[in-house]
N, C-alpha and C positions, 0 to 999 in steps of 0.2 A: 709697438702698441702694447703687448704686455707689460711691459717697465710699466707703461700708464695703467693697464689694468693693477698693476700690485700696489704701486702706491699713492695714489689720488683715484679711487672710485668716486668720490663726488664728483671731483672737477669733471670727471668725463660722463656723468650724468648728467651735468648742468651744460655738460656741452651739447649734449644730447638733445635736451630739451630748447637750447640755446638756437642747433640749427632745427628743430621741429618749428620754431616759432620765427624761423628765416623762411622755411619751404612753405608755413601759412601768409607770411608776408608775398612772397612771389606770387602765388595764389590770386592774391586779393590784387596784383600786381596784371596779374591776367585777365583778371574780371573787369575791372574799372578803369585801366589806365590804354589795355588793347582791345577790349569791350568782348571777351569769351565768356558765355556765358556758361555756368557750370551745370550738367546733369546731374538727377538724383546721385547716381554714383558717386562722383565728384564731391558731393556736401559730404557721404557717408565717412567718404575717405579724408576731409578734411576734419570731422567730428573727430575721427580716430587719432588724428594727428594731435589734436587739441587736446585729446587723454594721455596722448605719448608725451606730450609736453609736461601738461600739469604733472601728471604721475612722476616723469621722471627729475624734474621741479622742486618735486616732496620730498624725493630719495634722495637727493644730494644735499636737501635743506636737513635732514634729522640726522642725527652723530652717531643712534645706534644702528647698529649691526640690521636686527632682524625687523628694524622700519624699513629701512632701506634696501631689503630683499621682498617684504612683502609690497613694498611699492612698486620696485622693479618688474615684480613679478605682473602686476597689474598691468604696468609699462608692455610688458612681454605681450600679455592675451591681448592687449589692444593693436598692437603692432602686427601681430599676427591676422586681429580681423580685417585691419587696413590694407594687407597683402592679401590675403584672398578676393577684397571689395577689388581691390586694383587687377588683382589676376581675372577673376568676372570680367572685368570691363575691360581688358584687352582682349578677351577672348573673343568680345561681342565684337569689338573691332576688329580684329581678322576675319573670325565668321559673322559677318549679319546676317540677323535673322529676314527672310525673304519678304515678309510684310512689317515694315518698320514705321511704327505708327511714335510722333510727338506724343508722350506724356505729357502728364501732370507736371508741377515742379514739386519737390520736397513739401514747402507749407502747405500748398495747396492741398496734396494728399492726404497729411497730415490735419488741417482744416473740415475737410471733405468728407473724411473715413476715419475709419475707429482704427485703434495702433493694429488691430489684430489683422484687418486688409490692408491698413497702409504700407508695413514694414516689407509685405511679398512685392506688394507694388513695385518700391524702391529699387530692391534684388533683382526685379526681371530686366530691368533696364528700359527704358526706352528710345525712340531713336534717335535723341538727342545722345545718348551715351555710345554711340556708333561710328557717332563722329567722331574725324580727327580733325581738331582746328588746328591746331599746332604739334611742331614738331623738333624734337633737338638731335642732332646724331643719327635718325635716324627713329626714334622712340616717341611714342609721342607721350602725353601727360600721364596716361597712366599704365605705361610702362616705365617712364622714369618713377612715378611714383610707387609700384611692386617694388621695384629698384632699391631702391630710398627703406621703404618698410623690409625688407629684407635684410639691410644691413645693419638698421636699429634694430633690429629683431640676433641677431649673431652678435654686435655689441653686447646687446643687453644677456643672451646667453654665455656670453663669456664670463662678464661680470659675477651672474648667481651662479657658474662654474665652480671661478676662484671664491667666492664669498663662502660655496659651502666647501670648500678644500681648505679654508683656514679657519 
């Protein structure tokens, strides 16, 4: 994998971005085709996903140097909020909270309340994000998804690594 870091940084941002918009495809894969429906959490982390994409989309489409560090970098802080949203929502699934009441969904909050209530809303979870519907290995959605944003997050710190050692 460093060979690939030294000499194709694009390619492996477009791969990046390539499988960000495979893990949005399964997604939509889960939603509609085995009928899961997804928690605030779930959309958040999906939103993030769709800036990991786009962003890192950009970074391998521009030739210079320091486009494609400041995109990356954008890539980074979004990958990062997508691991945290995911670390939240695993948490809440091992511990739930003892009174778990069905929220809102996303629009609706959104629709309903002003960004300034709606965005804590999202964050507390509700008990739709406690669920596990599914599960792979052992993990379920959004522990493979922390998973996933964890290692586009070390990708992409590799790359602004070497980008600024050369």
């Amino acid at each position: 994998m460093l060979s690939l870091l030294d000499k194709c940084p694009r390619r492996l941002l477009a791969l990046i971005s390539a499988a960000c918009v495979g893990l949005l495809a399964f997604g939509m894969y889960l939603q509609y085709g085995v009928g899961l429906e997804p928690c605030p959490m779930c959309i958040v982390q999906r939103y993030a996903l769709i800036a990991v994409a786009v962003f890192t989309g950009l970074a391998s489409a521009r030739a210079g140097t320091g486009w494609r560090v400041s995109w990356s970098v954008l890539a980074l802080a979004f990958a990062g909020f997508g691991a945290f949203t995911a670390a939240r929502q695993s948490w809440l699934q091992w511990f739930p909270p003892e009174f778990a009441t069905c929220g809102r969904d996303f629009y609706g909050m959104i629709e309903s309340y002003s960004l300034s209530r709606a965005i804590p809303m999202i964050f507390r979870g509700s008990g739709d994000c406690t669920a596990v519907d599914w599960t792979f290995l052992g993990g379920s959605i959004a522990n493979w998804s922390f998973v996933c944003f964890v290692l586009i997050g070390v990708v992409l710190l590799a790359l602004l690594a070497r980008s600024r050692k050369a």
